[in-house]
N, C-alpha and C positions, 0 to 999 in steps of 0.2 A: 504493500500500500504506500510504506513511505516513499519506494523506488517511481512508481508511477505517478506520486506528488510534485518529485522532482524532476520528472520527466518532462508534466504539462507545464511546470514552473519555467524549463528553460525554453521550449514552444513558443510560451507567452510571448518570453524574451526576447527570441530571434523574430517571434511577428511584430512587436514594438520597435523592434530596429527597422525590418522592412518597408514598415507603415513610414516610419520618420525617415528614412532616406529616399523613399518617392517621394516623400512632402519636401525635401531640399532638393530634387532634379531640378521642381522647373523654377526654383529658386537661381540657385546654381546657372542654368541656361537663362537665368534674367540677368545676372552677373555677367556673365560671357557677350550677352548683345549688348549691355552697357560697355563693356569694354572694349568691342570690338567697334562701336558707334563711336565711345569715346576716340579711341587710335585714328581713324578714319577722319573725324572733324579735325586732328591734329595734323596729319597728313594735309588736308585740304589748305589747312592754316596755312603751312607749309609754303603751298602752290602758289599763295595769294603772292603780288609782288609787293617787296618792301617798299613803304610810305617813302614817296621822295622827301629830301630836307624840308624842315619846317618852314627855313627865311627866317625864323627867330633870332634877332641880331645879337652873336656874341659878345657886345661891347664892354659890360661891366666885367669890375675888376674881381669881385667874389667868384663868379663862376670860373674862369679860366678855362682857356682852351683846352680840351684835350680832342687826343684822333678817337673817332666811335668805333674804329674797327679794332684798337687795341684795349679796350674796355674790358674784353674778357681776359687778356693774359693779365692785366691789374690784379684780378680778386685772388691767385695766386694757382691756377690751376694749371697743371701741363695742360700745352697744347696738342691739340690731336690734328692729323695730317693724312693725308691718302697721295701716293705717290704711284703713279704708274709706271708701267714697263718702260715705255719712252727715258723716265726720268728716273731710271734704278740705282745709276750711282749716286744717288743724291741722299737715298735712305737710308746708310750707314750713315750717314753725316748730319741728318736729320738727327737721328736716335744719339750721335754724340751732343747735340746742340738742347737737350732736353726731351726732344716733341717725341709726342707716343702715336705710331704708325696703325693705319685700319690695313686688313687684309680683304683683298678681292676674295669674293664667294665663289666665284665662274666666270671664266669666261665669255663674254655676251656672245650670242649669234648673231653677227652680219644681215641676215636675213629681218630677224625681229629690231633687230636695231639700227637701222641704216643710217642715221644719223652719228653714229659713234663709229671711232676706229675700234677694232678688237682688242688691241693694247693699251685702248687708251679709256675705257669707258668708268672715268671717276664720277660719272651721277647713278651709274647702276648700284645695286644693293652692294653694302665693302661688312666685313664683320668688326665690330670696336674692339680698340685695343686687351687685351688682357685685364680682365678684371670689372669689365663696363657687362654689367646683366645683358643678355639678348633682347629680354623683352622690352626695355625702356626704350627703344629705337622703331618707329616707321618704318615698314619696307621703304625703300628711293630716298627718306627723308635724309638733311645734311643737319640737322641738330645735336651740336656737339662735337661736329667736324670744325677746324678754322683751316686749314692751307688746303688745299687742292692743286695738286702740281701734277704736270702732265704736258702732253699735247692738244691745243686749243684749238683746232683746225677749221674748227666748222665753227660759222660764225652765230647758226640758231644758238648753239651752247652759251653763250655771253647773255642770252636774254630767258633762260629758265628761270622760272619762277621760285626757284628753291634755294636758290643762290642770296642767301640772307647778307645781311649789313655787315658783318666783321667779320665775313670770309676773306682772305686771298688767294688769287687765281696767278700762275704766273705766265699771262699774258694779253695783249692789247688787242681790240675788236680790230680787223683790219690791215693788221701789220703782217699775217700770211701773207693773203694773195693780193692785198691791195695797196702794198705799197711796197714791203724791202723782201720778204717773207722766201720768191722762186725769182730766178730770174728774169723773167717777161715782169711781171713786177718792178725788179729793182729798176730795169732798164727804161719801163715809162715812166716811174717817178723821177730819173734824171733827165729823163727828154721833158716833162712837164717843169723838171726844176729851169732848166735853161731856157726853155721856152717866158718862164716868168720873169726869170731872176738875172740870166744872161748866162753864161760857159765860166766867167771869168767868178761870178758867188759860187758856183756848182761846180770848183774846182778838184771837190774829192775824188773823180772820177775823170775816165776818157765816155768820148761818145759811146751808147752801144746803139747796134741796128738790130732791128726784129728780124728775122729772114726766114720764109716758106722754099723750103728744097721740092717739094709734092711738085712731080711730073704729071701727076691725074689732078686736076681740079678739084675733083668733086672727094678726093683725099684732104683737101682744109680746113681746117679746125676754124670755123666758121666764128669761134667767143675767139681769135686773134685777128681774125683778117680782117682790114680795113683800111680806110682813105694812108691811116701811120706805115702801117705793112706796108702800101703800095710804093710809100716814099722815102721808106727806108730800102724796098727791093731797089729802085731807083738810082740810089745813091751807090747802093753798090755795083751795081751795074757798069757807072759813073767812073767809079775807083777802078773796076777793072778796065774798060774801053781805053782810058788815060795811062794805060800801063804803069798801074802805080806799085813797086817793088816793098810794100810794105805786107807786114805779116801780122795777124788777127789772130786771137782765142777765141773759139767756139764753143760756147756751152748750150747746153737740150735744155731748149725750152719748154717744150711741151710738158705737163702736170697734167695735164686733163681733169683741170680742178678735183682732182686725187683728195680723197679726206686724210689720206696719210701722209706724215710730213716727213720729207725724203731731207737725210740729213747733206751739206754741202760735201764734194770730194776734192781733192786735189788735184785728182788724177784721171778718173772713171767720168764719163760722160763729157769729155774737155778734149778737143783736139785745136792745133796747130794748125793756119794755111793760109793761105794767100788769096788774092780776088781772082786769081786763075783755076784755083782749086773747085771742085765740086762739093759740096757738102753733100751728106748722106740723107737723105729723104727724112722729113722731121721739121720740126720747129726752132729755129738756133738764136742765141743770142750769140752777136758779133762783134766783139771790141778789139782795137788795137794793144799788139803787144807790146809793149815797150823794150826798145832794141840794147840800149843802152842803160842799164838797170844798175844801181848798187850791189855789187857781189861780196861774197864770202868767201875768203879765199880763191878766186876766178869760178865759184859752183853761182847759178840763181838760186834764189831763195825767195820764199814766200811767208809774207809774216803772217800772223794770227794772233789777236788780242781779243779780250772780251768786255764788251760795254753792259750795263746794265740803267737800265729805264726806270727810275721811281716811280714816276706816274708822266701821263701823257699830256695832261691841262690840271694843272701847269709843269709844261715839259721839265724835267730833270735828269740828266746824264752824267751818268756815271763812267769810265775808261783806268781798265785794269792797268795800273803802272808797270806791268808788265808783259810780256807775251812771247811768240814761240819762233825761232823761224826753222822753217821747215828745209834744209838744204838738198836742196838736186844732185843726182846721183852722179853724172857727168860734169864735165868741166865746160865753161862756156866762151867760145870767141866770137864775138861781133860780126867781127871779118869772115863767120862760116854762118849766118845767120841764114842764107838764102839756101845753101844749099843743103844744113842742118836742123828745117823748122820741125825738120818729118818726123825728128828722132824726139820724142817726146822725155824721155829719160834723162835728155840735155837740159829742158824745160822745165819738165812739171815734177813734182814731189810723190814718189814712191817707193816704197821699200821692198813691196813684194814683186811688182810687176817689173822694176829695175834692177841691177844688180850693184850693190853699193859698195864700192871701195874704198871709199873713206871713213873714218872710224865715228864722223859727226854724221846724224842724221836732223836730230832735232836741238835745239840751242835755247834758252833763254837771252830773249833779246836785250833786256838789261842787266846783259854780265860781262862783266871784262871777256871769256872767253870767245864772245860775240866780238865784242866793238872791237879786238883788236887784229881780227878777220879780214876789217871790211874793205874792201877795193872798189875804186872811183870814189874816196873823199877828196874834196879842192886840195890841192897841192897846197902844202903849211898848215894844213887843219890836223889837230888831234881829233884822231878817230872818235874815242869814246864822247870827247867834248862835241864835236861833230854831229853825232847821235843824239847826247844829249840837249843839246843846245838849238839844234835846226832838226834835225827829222822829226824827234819825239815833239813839241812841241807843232809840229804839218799836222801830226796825226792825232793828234787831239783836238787843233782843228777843224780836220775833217769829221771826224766822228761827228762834232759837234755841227757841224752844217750837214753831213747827211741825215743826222733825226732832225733837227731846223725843219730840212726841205720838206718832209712831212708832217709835220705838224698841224698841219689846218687839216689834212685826212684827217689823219690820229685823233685830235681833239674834236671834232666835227664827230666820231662816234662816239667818243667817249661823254661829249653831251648829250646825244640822242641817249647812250643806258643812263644815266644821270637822269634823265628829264622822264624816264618811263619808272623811275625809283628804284637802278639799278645801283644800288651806294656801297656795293664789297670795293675794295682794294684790289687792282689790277696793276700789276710790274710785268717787265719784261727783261729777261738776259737774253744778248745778242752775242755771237762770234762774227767780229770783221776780219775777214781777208786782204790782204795788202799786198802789192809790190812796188818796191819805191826807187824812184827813177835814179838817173847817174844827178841831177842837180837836189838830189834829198825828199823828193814832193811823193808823196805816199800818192797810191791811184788804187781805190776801190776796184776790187775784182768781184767778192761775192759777199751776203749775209747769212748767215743761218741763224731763225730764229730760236733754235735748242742751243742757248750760248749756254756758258759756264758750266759743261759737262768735263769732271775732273775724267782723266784719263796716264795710264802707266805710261806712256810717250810722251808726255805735256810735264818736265817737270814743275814740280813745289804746285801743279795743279789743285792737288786736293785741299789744300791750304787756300787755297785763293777761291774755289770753290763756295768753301764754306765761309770765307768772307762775304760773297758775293750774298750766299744765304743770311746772312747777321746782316749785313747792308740792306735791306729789304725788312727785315724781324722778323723772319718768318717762325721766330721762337720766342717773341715779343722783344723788349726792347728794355736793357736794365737802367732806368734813368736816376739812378740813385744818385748820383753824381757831381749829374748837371740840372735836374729837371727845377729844382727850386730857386735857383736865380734865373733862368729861362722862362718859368712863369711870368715872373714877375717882368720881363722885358715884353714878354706876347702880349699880356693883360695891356700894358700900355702903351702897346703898338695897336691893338684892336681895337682897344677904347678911341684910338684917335683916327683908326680911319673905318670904324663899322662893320667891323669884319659879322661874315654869315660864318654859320657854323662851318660849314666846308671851308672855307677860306683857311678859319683859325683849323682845321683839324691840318690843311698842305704847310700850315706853317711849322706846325710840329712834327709831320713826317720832314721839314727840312731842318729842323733841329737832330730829330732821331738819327737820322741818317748821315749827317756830320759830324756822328761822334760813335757810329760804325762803321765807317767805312772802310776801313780795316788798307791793303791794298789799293784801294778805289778811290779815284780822284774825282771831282766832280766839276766837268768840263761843259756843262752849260746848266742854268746861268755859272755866270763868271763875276765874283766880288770884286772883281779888279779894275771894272768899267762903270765907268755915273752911270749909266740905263741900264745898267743889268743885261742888257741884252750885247752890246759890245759890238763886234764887227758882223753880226748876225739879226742884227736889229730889222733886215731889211724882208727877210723870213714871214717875220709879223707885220707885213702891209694889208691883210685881209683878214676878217674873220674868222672861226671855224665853220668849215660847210654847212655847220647844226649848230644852234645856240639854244641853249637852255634858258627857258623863260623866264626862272628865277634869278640868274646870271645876267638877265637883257633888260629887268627891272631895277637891277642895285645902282644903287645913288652913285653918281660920278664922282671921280676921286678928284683929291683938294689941286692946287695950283702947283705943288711941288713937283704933279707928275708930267708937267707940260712940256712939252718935247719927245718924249716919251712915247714910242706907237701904240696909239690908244685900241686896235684892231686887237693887241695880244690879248685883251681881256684882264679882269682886277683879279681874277685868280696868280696870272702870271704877273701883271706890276705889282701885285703886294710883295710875292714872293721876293722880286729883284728888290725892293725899294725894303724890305729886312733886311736879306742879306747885306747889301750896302749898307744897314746902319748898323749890322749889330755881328755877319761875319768875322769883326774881328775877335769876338768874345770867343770864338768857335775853334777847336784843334784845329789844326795845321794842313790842308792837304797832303797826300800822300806825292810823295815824290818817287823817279828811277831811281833804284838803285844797280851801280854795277857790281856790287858784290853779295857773295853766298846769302 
């Protein structure tokens, strides 16, 4: 009796359990669609684009400027970063610099995603660092993400909805394919430069001509061909019929506006020839090669340095005080030019496809065991002084007039995402190509917008790499330092000329960044000229393509800035018109050096 007591006792038991956990199922599943309602509306959030700037003028001295994109590494939190395939030696470098890395989930499908490269798709789903719950994160969502480094290629990407306020991206809407990015690119931004400015401001560079080799017509890349093609076919035409014994570099131009970003070569895709030669069926940019070049020990050489872009309105350039040259495998004479252009080995930089007898292949251009190389400096000149004194100073010129030249593109998008509440922080690292003539004048060969990639052939790269990454903050910015007398100069520099909050936040990324810039000099603006803008002033006789409304409303600046080309806009005269008053307060530029 008592067995069958306790029998029905635990019955009871397990039917009060059952009863009470149906009664919590559709509990339970009312939790689960709150939850899943909740994630969704946060996602949605997500999608919305961020509130462009207020216009609420920065002026008073309480509040003080700070950048809104660097607001979250203030409250003391590592920052978190997603780095793709493109940009993988950057991740070890990251992780030494603090920041905590996401990992890609998959691979994206080509197919489902046509808008992304496969290596490169930092908006698809990425897993958070170690230690960050699964579930607190939105599938697609970027909350909790700050850097995003990669390949930017496609221009829909700059206008995603998800792309919050104190992300940074590292790269400029535009600067692929529409301005420096391929070479049909670079080549109409310098024909457009001359055409504005004349040959002798746009002297970073030699001419280049477009040219269709296509024997069939109806093989033309129709996004090329046009009244420019026809008259750049023309000209070469021109050059040949006049028998002109000069010799040109070819590079492929065709991209076929490719979402993937095909990095520069030195060697691969570049031939040598003359206006009697045939090119190969394709698309070519054609420029003259310079016969008479600065050599290295009697080899050509090709330099390489790396600029970095703070922001594009208001333009700020950076120029690695250093860089590579690349020495050619063969020896080179003048007097064998016409009948040696064939031999590319004598020319162009290779190690694999050339057979290299000399024990230099790649060289730090600011090292004594450079400058004391060099052949055709002016008779009486010390080489190194030489270098230092007349080339290096061409080349930071140019640099600085070839981002100039674009600047009204540049800035012209960078107001359109601005004016649609597009307010993350966007840099760019560039690699320029160089070869610099027998009288010192560096001439523009190529850009690659994937600059400051450290590399085991590139010495003390890694080092300057990560400069480049501190230069930018991309691990915040430690202002312990400097940042409490620097207030105190912004506050009353803002208070006197009304700065909008964006204004005050570019004036603090030009503090930040003068007191990281590690390596890195910063070659436009220039503190050394009354207009800030210097012999570049002429740059900024127009507008950007696009103005931001809230830019084309602020009150005109006072009397002090008259002379001053008013077309660059108060983002860029504030900037110059600090610097000039308070640059000196600010570490030192970086200078060459020629030793270890």
């Amino acid at each position: 009796m008592a067995k069958s007591a306790k029998a029905e006792e635990r019955l009871t038991c397990v039917h009060h359990r059952v009863v009470l956990a149906a009664s919590l199922v559709p509990l339970l599943l009312n939790l689960r669609d709150y939850w899943v309602l909740h994630e969704q509306q946060r996602f949605a959030a997500s999608l919305a684009p961020t509130p462009p700037p207020s216009g609420v003028r920065a002026a008073t001295a309480s509040a003080g400027p700070s950048a809104t994109w660097f607001r979250r590494p203030n409250n003391g939190a590592p920052r978190v970063a997603r780095v793709s395939a493109h940009r993988a030696q950057d991740a070890p470098l990251m992780r030494e610099l603090g920041l905590r890395l996401e990992t890609q989930l998959h691979a994206p499908q080509t197919s489902t995603h046509t808008h992304l490269h496969p290596a490169d798709a930092l908006l698809l789903e990425w897993e958070p660092p170690d230690g960050t719950p699964r579930w607190n994160r939105t599938t697609g969502s970027l909350d909790g993400v700050d850097v995003l480094w990669g390949q930017w290629t496609s221009s829909l990407l700059f206008f995603d909805a998800r792309l919050h306020a104190h992300l940074m991206v590292n790269s400029l809407l535009g600067l692929e394919h529409d301005t420096l990015g391929t070479p049909v690119a670079l080549a109409r931004s310098y024909q457009r430069c001359v055409a504005r400015w004349s040959r002798r401001a746009c002297n970073f560079s030699s001419t280049p001509l477009l040219m269709h080799s296509h024997r069939d017509v109806g093989q033309l890349e129709s996004v090329f061909f046009g009244e420019d093609e026809l008259a750049d076919t023309f000209a070469w035409q021109d050059i040949g019929a006049h028998g002109a014994s000069s010799v040109w570099i070819a590079k492929q131009g065709a991209y076929r506006r490719s979402l993937a970003h095909q990095p520069i070569s030195l060697f691969d895709g570049r031939q040598l020839l003359t206006p009697d030669d045939a090119l190969p069926p394709g698309v070519w940019v054609v420029q003259p090669w310079p016969t008479s070049p600065l050599l290295w020990r009697h080899h050509r050489f090709t330099l390489r340095t790396w600029a970095v872009v703070g922001a594009a309105n208001p333009l700020r350039v950076y120029l690695l005080q250093d860089g590579w040259a690349h020495i050619v495998a063969k020896p080179y004479r003048v007097d064998q030019l016409l009948t040696n252009y064939r031999d590319r080995c004598a020319h162009l930089w290779s190690t694999s496809a050339c057979s290299v007898t000399h024990a230099h292949r790649v060289l730090r251009a600011n090292h004594d065991d450079f400058a004391t190389g060099l052949v055709g400096v002016p008779r009486g000149a010390e080489r190194a002084d030489y270098w230092r004194r007349v080339v290096w100073p061409a080349l930071e010129d140019g640099a600085a007039r070839l981002l100039a030249s674009v600047w009204r593109e540049l800035a012209g998008y960078e107001e359109m995402l601005v004016g649609s509440g597009r307010t993350y922080r966007r840099v760019a690292q560039l690699s320029l190509e160089w070869i610099i003539d027998d009288g010192g004048k560096p001439l523009l060969l190529d850009v690659d917008t994937a600059g400051a990639l450290a590399s085991d052939e590139l010495p003390l790269s890694k080092a300057y790499a990560t400069d480049a990454l501190q230069l930018v903050g991309v691990g915040g910015y430690e202002r312990s330092q400097y940042q409490k007398a620097f207030l105190r100069r912004l506050d009353a520099f803002c208070a006197a000329h009304a700065c909008t909050q964006r204004e005050a936040d570019a004036l603090q990324d030009v503090v930040d960044e003068a007191h990281h810039a590690g390596a890195f000099a910063r070659v436009f603006p220039s503190a050394d000229h009354a207009r800030g803008c210097g012999a570049h002033c002429l740059f900024f006789d127009a507008p950007p393509t696009t103005v931001d409304a809230a830019a084309a409303a602020a009150p005109p600046l006072s009397a002090e800035f008259d002379g001053w080309p008013p077309a660059a806009g108060r983002l860029n005269l504030l900037t110059w018109r600090f610097l000039h008053d308070h640059a000196a307060k600010m570490p030192a530029r970086a200078r060459p050096s020629h030793h270890s």
